[in-house]
N, C-alpha and C positions, 0 to 999 in steps of 0.2 A: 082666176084665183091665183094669190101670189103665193112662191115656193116655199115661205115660213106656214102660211094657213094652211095649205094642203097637210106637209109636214106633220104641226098641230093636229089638225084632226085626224091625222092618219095611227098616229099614236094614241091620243084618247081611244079612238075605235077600237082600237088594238087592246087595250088594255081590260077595254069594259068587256073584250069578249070572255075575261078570267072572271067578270064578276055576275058569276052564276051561282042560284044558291047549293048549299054544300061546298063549296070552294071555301077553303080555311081566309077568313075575314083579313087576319094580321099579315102573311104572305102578297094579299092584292093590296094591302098599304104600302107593303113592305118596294113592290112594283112601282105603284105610283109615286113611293118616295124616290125612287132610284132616277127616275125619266122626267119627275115632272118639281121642279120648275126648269123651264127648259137651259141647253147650256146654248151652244154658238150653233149648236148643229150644220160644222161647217160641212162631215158628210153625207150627210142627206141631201142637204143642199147642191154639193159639188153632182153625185147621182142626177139630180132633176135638172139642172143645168146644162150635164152631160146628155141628158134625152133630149132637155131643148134644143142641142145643136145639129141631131140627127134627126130632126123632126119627129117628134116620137107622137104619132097619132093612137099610142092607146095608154093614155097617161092613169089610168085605174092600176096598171103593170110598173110601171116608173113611179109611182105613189109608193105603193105595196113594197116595192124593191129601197125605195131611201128609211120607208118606216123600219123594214128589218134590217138594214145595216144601222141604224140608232140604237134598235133594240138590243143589239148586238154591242157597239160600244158601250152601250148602259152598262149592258153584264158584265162588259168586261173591268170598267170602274167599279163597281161591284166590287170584284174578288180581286184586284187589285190593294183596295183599300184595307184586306182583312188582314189579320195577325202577321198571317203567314208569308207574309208580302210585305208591303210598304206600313202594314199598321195604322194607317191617315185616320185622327178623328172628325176629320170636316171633309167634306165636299161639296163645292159649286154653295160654299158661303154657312151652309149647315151642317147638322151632325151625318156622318156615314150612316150607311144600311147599317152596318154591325152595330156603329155606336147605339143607334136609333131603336132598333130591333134587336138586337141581339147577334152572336157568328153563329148561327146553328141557319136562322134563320134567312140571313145573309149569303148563306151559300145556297139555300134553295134559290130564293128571291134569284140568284146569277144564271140561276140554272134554267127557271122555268122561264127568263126573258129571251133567254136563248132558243127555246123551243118554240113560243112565240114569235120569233123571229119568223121562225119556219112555218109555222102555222100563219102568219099574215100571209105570205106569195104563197099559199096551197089557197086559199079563200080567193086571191084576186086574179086567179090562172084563168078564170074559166073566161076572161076577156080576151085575152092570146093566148091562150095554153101551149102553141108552139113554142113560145118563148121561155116557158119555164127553166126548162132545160141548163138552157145557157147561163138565166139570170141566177141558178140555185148554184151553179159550179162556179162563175166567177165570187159570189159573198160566200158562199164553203168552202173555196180556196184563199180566201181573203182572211177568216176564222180559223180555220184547224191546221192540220200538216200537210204539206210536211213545211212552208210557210210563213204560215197565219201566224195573226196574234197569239195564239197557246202556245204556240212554235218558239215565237221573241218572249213571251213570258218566261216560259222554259229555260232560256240562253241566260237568267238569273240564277238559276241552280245548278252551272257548268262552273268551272274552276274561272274557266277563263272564256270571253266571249268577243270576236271582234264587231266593233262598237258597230259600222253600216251595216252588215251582216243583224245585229241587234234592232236598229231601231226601220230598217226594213221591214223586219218584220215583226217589230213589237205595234210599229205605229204604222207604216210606210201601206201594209198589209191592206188595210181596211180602205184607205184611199186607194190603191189601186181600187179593190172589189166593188169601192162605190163608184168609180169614175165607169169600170168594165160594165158592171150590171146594170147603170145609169143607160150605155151603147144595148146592152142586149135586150132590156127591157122596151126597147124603141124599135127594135129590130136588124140593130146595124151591129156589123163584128166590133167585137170588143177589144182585141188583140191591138188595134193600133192606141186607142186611149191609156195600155196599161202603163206606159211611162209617163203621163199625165200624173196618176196615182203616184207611183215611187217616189219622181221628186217631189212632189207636194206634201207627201208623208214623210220622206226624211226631213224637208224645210220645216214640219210642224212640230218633227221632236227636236231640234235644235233649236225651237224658237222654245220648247216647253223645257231643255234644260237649262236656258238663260233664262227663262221667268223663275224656276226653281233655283238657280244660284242670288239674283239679284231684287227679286221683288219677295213682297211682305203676305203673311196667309189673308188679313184683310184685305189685298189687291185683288189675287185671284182665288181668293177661295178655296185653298184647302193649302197642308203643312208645306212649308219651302224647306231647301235643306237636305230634302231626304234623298237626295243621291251621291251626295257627298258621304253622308253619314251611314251610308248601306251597302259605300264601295259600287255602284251601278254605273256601267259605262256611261261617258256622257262627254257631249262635243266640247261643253266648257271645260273640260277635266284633257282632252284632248288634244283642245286648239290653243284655248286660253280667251277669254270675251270677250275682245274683239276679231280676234282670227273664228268663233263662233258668230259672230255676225258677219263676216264674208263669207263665211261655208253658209249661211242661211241666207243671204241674198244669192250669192251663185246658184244654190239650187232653187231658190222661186224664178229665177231665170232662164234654170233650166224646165222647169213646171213650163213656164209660159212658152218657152219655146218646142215645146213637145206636142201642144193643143194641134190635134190634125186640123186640116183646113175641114171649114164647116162654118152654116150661117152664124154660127154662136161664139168663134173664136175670138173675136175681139173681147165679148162679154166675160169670156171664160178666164182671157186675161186679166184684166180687171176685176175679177171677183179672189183673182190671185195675189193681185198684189192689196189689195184691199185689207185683206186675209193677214199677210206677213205684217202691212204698216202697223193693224192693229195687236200683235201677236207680241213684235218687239218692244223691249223695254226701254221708256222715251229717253230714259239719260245715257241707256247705250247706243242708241241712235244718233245723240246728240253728240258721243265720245267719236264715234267711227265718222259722223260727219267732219 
């Protein structure tokens, strides 16, 4: 089975386990609106990629582990998008949780995918249950503090925040924990992949605040703009556009040259640069060529 189908149905699974009766009806919309239709799920992906390279012979553990780091991005889109934050009324081409549902509702919905997160690796332990361990602390250190994405969210409601420090761990975060959990969930130490994650995560928010300064909300599906307009660190505001596209090639270069040796390093390369061509915006591609 190939890494998007697993994925796929690994989230469905996931979701239908909230649709028990008595479960309030508009809250598990409110889920399914968040996660599904699907986005790039690059880390899930990058996770399951990273077991492939360790031979991960108990892939029910590496499934379990990409679903809850999605599940976890979802949430974290989520509450991103609400008032209190960036305000977005679109995302991935439609209207937001909030807009859709309601912010009342919207912040449960963030909440309860997050639990779910956790509640998918308790249901898939009982195939390695040694390895829970490792796989809950690298995506719990990936998610909280001191960090995690809540951590880099937070660094928005400081006076002042310096920018890598910021998108380490607003974004950087989560790629690390999928690329670590990806190795633990396989059985192999996680410690040497976690520079795999940083630079892959800082290259993904420098490529997301160049689609946010230069492309259009029909492009990529949801408001552009809004880091200019909200004062938010940001490489283009930094560097300037094209000195933003050499810091985001230097760092998928440094992503690729980070990948420990293993059967999957070539693939993992590739699925790296694959990732950035599609990421960048082609008329800045076209200016820095």
């Amino acid at each position: 089975m190939d890494s998007t189908t697993r994925i796929e149905q690994a989230l469905v699974s996931a979701i239908r386990h909230s649709e028990q009766p008595g479960c309030p009806p508009k809250l598990v919309a409110a889920m399914r609106h968040a996660v599904f239709p699907r986005g790039a799920r690059i880390r899930p992906r990058l996770c399951l990629a990273v077991a492939s390279a360790c031979e991960d012979r108990a892939p029910s553990s590496s499934t379990a582990a990409a679903a809850a780091i999605e599940l976890l991005h979802c949430a974290s889109l989520v509450h991103d998008d609400l008032p209190c934050f960036d305000d977005a009324d679109t995302r991935r081409g439609r209207p937001s949780v909030h807009r859709a549902f309601g912010e009342s509702l919207a912040v449960l919905t963030g909440d309860a995918l997050i639990v779910l997160a956790f509640q998918t690796l308790a249901r898939a332990a009982v195939a390695a249950p040694a390895r829970l361990p490792a796989v809950m602390l690298a995506i719990g250190d990936g998610v909280g503090v001191p960090f995690g994405i809540v951590a880099g969210q937070a660094w928005e409601c400081e006076p002042q925040a310096d920018l890598t420090e910021y998108q380490r761990q607003k974004t950087g975060a989560l790629f690390s924990a999928a690329a670590m959990a990806g190795a633990a969930a396989a059985g192999s130490d996680p410690e040497p992949w976690r520079a795999l994650g940083d630079h892959l995560g800082e290259a993904y928010q420098v490529a997301d605040d160049l689609r946010d300064a230069v492309e259009d909300e029909a492009t990529i599906g949801k408001p552009v703009g809004r880091d200019k307009a909200l004062g938010r660190p940001s490489a283009v505001e930094a560097y300037g556009l094209l000195g933003a596209v050499d810091r985001l090639r230097g760092l998928s270069e440094r992503a690729i040259a980070s990948i420990p040796e293993s059967r999957g390093q070539a693939m993992l390369g590739a699925l790296v640069r694959s990732e950035m061509q599609r990421l960048l915006p082609r008329k800045l591609a076209q200016q820095a060529a």
